[in-house]
N, C-alpha and C positions, 0 to 999 in steps of 0.2 A: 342734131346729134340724136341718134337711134341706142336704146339699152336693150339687150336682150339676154337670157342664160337658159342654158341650153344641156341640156346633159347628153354627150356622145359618145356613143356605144365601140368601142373597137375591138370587137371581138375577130373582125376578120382578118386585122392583122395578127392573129395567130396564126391564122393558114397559110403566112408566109414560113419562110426558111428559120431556124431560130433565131441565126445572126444580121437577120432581116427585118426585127419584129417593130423596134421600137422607132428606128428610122420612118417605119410603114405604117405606123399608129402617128407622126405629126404629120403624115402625107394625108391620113385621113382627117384632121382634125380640120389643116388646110382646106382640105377640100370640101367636107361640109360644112365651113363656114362661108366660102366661098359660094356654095349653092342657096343658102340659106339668107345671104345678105345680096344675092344677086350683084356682087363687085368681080372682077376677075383676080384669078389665082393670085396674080403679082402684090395685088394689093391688100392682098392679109397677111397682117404682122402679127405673129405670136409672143408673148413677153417670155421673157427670159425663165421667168417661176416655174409657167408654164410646162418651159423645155427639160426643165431639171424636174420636176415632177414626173414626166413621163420615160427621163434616162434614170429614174431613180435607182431604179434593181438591174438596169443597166441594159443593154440591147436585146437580151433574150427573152425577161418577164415587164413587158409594158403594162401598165392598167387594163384592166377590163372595159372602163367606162371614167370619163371626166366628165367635172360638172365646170363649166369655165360661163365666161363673163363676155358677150360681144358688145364693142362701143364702134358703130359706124357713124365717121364723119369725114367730109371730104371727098368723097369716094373710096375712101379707105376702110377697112377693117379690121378693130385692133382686139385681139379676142387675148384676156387674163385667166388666171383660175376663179374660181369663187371665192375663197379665201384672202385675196390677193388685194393688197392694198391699191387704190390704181390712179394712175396719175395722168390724166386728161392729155391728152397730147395739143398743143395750141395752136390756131392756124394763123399761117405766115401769113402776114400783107405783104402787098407788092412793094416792092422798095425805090423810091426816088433816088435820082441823083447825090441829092443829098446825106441823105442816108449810107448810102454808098460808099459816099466820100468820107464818111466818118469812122464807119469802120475798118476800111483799109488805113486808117491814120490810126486805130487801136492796134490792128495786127501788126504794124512793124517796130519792132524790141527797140526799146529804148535803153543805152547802155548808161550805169551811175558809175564813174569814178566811187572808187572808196575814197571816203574821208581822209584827211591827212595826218589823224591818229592813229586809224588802224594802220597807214601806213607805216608809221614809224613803231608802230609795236611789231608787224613782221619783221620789218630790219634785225630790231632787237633780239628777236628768237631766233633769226640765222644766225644775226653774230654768236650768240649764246650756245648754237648748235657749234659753230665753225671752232669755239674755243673748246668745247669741249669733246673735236674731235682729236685738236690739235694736242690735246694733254691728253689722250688715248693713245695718241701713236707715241709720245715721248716717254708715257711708262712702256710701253711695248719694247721700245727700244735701252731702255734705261734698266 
């Protein structure tokens, strides 16, 4: 696991269009982290903080400059703000057979009967509804 921070400069996504700025300042952020950790494009992941940091004042005025946080492991590259509280991403082992089989027996729902109390407290409430629909309609009528 690699730590690095970094402060990058995006001034040249002003020289885009306005309604182009901010889109074009995480294409830069991507891509010089990207150059800078030697991983490809695909494999850098920007955190969420991040993204909302730089749409802050919204597509037209991005930052001039972010200071963010890069954690390379795996071959991946996971780049935070500096501020940014950050949560290790963990790496998967291979999974046996077994394993396997365990968790497909977690993912399929298992359905609980209600109780036979609360069934018979439903009852009770329709009947309760049903009688006091039925003395609705007979003052209606009456």
């Amino acid at each position: 696991m690699d730590e690095s921070i970094y402060m990058i400069n995006l001034r040249d996504a002003f020289e885009k269009p306005r309604n182009k700025r901010a889109k074009r300042a995480m294409k830069m952020i991507r891509e010089f982290i990207a150059k800078h950790s030697k991983t490809p494009l695909e494999n850098v992941k920007l955190s969420n903080s991040l993204n909302s940091l730089v749409w802050t004042r919204g597509i037209q005025k991005p930052p001039r400059r972010v200071k963010v946080k890069m954690i390379r492991t795996n071959g991946k590259s996971y780049v935070y703000h500096i501020d940014e509280k950050i949560e290790v991403p963990k790496e998967e082992k291979p999974k046996g057979k077994t394993e396997q089989a365990k968790e497909d027996k977690k993912e399929e729902p298992k359905k609980k009967e209600a109780p036979a109390e609360k069934k018979q407290m439903v009852k009770k409430e329709k009947d309760k509804d049903k009688k006091a629909a039925a003395s609705n309609k007979q003052e209606d009528i009456g």
